[in-house]
N, C-alpha and C positions, 0 to 999 in steps of 0.2 A: 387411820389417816394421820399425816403427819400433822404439823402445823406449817408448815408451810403450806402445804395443799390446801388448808384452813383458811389458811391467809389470801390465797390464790382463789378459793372458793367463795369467799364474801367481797373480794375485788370485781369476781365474775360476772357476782351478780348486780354487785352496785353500776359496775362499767353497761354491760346489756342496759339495765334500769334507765340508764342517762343517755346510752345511745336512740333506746328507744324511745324517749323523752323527744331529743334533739329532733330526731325524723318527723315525729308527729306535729309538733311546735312548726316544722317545716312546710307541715302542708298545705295551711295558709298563705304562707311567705310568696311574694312574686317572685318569679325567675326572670333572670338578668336578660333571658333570650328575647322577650317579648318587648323590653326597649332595647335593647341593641336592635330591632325590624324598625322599631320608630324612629331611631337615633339615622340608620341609613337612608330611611324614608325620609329625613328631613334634611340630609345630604344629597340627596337624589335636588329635594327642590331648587334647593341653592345653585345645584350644578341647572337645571331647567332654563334660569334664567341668563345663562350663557351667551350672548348675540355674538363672540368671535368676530371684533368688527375686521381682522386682518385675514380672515377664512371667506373660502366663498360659501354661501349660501346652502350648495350641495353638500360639500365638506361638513360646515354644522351639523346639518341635517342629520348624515351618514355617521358622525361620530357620538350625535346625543341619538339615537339607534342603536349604536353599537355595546355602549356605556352603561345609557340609561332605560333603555327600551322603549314601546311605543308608547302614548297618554300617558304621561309622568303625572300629571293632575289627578287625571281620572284613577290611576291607579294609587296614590297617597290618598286619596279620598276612600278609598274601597277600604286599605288598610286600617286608617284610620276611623273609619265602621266599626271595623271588624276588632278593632280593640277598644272601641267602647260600648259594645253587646259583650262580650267577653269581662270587660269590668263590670257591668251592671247585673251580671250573671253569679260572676264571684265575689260582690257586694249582698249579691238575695243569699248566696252559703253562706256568709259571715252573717247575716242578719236572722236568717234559720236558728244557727246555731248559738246564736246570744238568747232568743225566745227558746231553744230547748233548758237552756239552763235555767231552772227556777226552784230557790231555797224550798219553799215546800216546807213540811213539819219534820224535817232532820236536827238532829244533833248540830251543837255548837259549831263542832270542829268542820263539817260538812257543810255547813252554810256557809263557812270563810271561804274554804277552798271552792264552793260553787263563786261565789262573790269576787275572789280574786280570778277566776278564769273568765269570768263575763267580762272583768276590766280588760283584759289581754284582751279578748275578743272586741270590746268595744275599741279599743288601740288600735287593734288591725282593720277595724270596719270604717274610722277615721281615717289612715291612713290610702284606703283602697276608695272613700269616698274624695279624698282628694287628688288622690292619681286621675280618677275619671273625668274629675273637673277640668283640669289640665286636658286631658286627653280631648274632651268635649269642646274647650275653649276655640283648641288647633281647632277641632273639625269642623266648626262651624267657617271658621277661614276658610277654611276647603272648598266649604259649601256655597258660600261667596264667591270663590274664585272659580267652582265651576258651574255660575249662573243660576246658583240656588240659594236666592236672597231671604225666599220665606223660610228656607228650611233650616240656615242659617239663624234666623231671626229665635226661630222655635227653639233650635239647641241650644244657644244662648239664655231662653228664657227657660229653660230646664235647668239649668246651674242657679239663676234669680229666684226662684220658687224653690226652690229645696234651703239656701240660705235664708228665705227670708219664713221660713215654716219653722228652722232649725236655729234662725237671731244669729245668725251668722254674717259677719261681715271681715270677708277674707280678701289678701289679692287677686286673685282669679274672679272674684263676683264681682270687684269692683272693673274690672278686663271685660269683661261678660257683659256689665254695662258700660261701660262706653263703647263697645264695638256694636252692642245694637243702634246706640245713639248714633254713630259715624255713619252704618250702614242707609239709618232715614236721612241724615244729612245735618243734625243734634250733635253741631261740636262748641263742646264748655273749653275753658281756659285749662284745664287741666291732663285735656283728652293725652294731648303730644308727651306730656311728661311720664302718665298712666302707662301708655305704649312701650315708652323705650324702659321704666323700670321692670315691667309684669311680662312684659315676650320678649321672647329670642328668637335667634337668626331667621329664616326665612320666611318664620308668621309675624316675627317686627318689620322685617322689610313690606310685608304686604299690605300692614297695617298703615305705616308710614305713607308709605306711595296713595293708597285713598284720601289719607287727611291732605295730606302733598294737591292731589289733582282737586278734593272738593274747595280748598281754600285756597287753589290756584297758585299757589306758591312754588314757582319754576324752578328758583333756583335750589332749593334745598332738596329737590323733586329729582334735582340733574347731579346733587351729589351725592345724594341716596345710590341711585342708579349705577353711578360711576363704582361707588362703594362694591356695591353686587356684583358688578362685575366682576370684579377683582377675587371677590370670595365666590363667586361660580367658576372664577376657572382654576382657586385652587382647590374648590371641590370635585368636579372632576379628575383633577390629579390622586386627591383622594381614593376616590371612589374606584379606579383603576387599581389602586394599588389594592386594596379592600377586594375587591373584586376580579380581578383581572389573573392577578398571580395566584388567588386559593383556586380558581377556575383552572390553571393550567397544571398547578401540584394535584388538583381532581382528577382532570382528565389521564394525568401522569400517574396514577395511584391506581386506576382504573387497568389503563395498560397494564402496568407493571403485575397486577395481585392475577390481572386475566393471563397472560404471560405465566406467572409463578405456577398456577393451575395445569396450566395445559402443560409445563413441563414435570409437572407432580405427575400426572396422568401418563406420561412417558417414559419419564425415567425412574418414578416410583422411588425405593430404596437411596436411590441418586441424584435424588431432586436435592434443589438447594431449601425445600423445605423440609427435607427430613432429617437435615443435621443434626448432628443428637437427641435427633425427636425422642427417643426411647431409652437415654443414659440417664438415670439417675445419679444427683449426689451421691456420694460417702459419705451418709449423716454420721455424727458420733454421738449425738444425743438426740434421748429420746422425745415424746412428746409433752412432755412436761414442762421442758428448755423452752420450749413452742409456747406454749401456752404461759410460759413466763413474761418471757419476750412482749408479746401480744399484747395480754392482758396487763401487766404488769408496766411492762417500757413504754409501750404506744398508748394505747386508751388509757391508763389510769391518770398518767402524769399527765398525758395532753389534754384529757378533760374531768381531772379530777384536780391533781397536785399542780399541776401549770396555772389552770383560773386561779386558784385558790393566793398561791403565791403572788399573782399580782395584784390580788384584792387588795393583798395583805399590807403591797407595797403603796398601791395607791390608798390605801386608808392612811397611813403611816406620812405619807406625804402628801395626804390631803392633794389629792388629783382628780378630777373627770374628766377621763379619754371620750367620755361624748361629746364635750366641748370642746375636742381640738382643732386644728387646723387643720389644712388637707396633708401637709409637710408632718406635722408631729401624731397624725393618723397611720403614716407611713412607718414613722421610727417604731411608733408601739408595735406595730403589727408585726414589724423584723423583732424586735425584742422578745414578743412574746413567741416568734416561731424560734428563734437560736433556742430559745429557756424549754420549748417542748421538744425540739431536735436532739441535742443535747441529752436531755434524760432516756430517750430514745437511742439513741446512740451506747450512751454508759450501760443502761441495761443487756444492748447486744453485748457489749465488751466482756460485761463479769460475770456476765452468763455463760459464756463460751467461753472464758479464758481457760476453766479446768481442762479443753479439749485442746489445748495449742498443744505442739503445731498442726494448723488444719488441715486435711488433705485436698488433693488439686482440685483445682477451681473454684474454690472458697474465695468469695468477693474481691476477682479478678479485676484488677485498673491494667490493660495491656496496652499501651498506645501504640505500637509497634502491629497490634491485630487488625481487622476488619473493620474494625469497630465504627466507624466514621459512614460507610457504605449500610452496614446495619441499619444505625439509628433512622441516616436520611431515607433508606428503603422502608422501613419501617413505619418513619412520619408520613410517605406520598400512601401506603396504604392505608393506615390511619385516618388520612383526609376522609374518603368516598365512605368508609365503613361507619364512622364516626357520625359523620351529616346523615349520612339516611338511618342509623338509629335515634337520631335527634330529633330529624324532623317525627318518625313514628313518636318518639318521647312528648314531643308538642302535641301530639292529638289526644294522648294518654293524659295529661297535668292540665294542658289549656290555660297554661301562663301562669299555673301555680306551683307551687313541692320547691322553694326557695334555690339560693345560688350560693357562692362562695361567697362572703363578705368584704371580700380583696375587691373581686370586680365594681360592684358599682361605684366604691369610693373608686377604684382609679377612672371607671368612666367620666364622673362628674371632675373630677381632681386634671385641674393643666399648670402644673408645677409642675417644673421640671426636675427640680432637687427629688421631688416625690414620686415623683413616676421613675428614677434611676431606682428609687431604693423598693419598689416596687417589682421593678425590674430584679432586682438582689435576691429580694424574697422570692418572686415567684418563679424564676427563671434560672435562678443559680441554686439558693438553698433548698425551696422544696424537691427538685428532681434529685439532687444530692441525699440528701436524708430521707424520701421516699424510697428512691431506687435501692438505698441500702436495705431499710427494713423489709418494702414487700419485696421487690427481685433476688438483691442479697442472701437475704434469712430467712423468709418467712419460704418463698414457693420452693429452695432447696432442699428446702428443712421437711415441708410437705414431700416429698418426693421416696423418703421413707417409709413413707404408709401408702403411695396413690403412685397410680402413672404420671409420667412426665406432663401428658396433657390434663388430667383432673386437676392437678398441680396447680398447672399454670391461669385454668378456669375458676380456682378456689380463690387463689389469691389475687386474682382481679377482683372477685364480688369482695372480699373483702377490703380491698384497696379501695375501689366505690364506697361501698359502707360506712368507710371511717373520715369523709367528707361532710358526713351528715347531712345532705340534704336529697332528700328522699326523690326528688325529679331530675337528680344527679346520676342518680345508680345505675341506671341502663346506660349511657353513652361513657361513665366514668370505667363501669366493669368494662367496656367492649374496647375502650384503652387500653385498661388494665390489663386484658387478657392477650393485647398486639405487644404493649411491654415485654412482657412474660414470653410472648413464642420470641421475642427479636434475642432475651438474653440468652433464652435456652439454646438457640442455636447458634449465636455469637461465642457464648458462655466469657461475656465482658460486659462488666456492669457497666464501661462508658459506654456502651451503643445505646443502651434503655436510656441513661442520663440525657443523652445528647437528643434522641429521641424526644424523651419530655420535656428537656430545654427547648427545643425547637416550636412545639404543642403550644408551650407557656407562652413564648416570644410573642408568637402568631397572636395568639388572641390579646396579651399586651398591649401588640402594635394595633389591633384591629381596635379595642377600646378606646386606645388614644387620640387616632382620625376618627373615628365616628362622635366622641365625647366631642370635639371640637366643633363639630358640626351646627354647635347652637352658638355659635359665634355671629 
């Protein structure tokens, strides 16, 4: 064995070692999906309180129907149940798994490492016990709001009893009580201030409007109101677009892939599915290139030599990126993906350079081609195939196996400087230097040893996989693998780009209206 393969052999294993690190670390982790439901759900209410005073009656009616469907209450209440059994569920796993671990008569070394994973685990059981507080605070507004004063009363004093067994005195406990106080009609001098710093949008408006009517206070009552209005009917606006337009690229996606089918089934050989369904590349190199590439350009630098280098810089310059803002949260995250793009890119280059010139259809940019009908063909299929493995994905995880780390910061994040360069990253650079490595290089390169379609199935799991987050990987491969058939029969890397630009946009724009929704 050479040394290089040596080298490539102890990368192998350290790269696997840390993937499979990342994933399990993930398991834990909440997915971003489970508040994107609550973030809409609490969009849905603000539109609820819409009165349209220049619409008639019916019109209302007929369009929060349309929009928002039937018992908008009744059904935020249901949801929000349902994600606080679902916390209280993945609160008793985190708390299992802190009592399995116990030092016990081990060696030194093994008691640290027991000791530091209980900390983790105690971190993430903190963290999931204060999501539920949150989550329980809302619901008890719910429960209020839909005539359930004692049960309200009770969820509330579920948050008071856990703080005060635990000496805890947090903002949410101190929310918790004064909304029982409000509810019996127990208002201190501090209640109105409590309110407007500790809730947002639609459970501050509810809050307000009780203190408003018990203290009788009309006018503040009347511009509360007026306020709402305003933010229910650009929630609505919202929520169409959120809804209205991925509704009809569904239904379009649906047509279209039923369409594709039935003309498979037809014209077989001559379908527009089977465009070079069975041409393989002209690889020039073997699989070692591959496994250079891979190993070597993507997983090592991206999560071995890329963290490492900005440890190195943030030591050096004395920085904590976890104290940044939402703006300079944004620049890091561009910085550190050009710095792992980049070495991903260089690797394909000096890899392959021994093989220039490459033969046809080696990482084809044709603008002149199909390319543009691809991608968007591509995205409307994508839609319907994507949701309904997701939704299966949500009963599999049950709102756990973590998310990308982009999204939450850009959900919570309404900078605009920061959501453009978010935009950069997610919507310009990673389709760019994604689509190079896995569609480019990696599923061509496979096509030497596999069918076109094992190929294009390989290098989606692995495109998923190198996401790291382990409730990612079924809906990330089942892109992966729509990627993959659009370039193979495009055989033009913009149709996959434009593709995933399009993917990224979507859920950017969908983060950004929903994130606002706590306004």
């Amino acid at each position: 064995m050479t040394i290089k393969r040596i080298i490539l052999s102890i990368l192998t294993v350290l790269t696997l070692g840390l993937v499979t690190l990342s994933l399990i670390d993930s398991w834990n982790e909440p997915q971003i999906q489970s508040r994107l439901e609550l973030y809409q759900t609490n969009l849905i209410l603000h539109a609820g309180e819409w009165k349209g005073e220049n619409f008639k009656s019916a019109d209302i009616a007929t369009l929060k129907e349309t929009v928002l469907g039937d018992e908008i209450f009744k059904n935020a209440l249901q949801q929000y149940k349902e994600a606080s059994e679902l916390g209280e569920k993945n609160l008793q796993k985190t708390r299992q798994e802190i009592d399995r671990l116990k030092p016990a008569s081990l060696d030194l070394i093994s008691q640290q490492n027991i000791v530091n994973e209980q900390k983790k685990l105690q971190s993430t059981f903190n963290q999931q016990q204060n999501f539920l507080d949150e989550i329980d605070l809302r619901l008890g507004i719910l429960q209020f709001k839909n005539d359930q004063k004692d049960q309200a009363i009770t969820t509330w004093q579920t948050i008071l009893k856990y703080a005060k067994n635990q000496n805890i005195e947090r903002p949410v406990v101190q929310t918790a009580r004064i909304l029982e106080n409000l509810v019996k009609s127990q208002i201190s001098s501090e209640t109105e201030t409590l309110i407007q710093q500790n809730l947002d949008g639609w459970f501050r408006y509810q809050a307000l409007t009780l203190l408003y009517q018990t203290t009788n206070d009309t006018s503040n009552l009347a511009l509360l109101q007026a306020k709402e209005e305003k933010i229910a009917e650009t929630a609505l606006i919202k929520l169409s677009i959120i809804g209205v337009i991925p509704t009809l690229g569904f239904i379009g996606g649906t047509i279209l892939l039923i369409g594709l089918l039935i003309q498979q089934l037809i014209k077989t050989k001559e379908s527009i599915l089977s465009t070079n369904s069975d041409i393989p590349w002209e690889t020039p190199w073997n699989w070692e290139i591959i496994w250079q590439v891979l190993i070597g350009g993507f997983f090592f630098i991206g999560q071995i030599a890329a963290p490492l280098i900005l440890q190195s810089i943030n030591a050096l310059l004395k920085i904590n990126p976890s104290s940044f803002d939402i703006r300079a949260k944004a620049i890091y995250i561009l910085f550190s993906y050009i710095l792992l793009a980049s070495g991903g890119i260089l690797a394909i280059y000096f890899s392959i350079k021994p093989f220039t010139p490459l033969p046809k259809d080696w990482f084809q940019l044709n603008l002149k081609g199909k390319w543009f009908l691809w991608g968007f063909g591509g995205y409307l299929v994508a839609l319907p195939l994507v949701v309904l493995v997701s939704l299966i994905n949500q009963k599999i995880w049950q709102g756990q196996g973590g998310s990308n780390p982009i999204l939450p910061i850009a959900l919570e994040g309404k900078d605009t400087l920061a959501l453009i360069i978010f935009f950069i990253t997610a919507s310009i650079g990673a389709p760019i230097f994604e689509e190079i490595m896995f569609r480019g290089f990696l599923l061509p390169s496979l096509t030497r040893y596999m069918p076109v379609s094992t190929a294009i199935i390989t290098s989606g799991v692995i495109f998923a996989v190198a996401h790291l987050n382990i409730s990612e990987v079924l809906p990330l491969a089942t892109l992966g693998i729509i990627l993959g058939f659009v370039y193979t029969r495009s055989r033009n890397l913009l149709s996959s780009i434009f593709l995933h630009s399009l993917w990224n946009s979507g859920t950017l724009l969908s983060l950004y209206l929903l994130g606002s929704s706590t306004n």
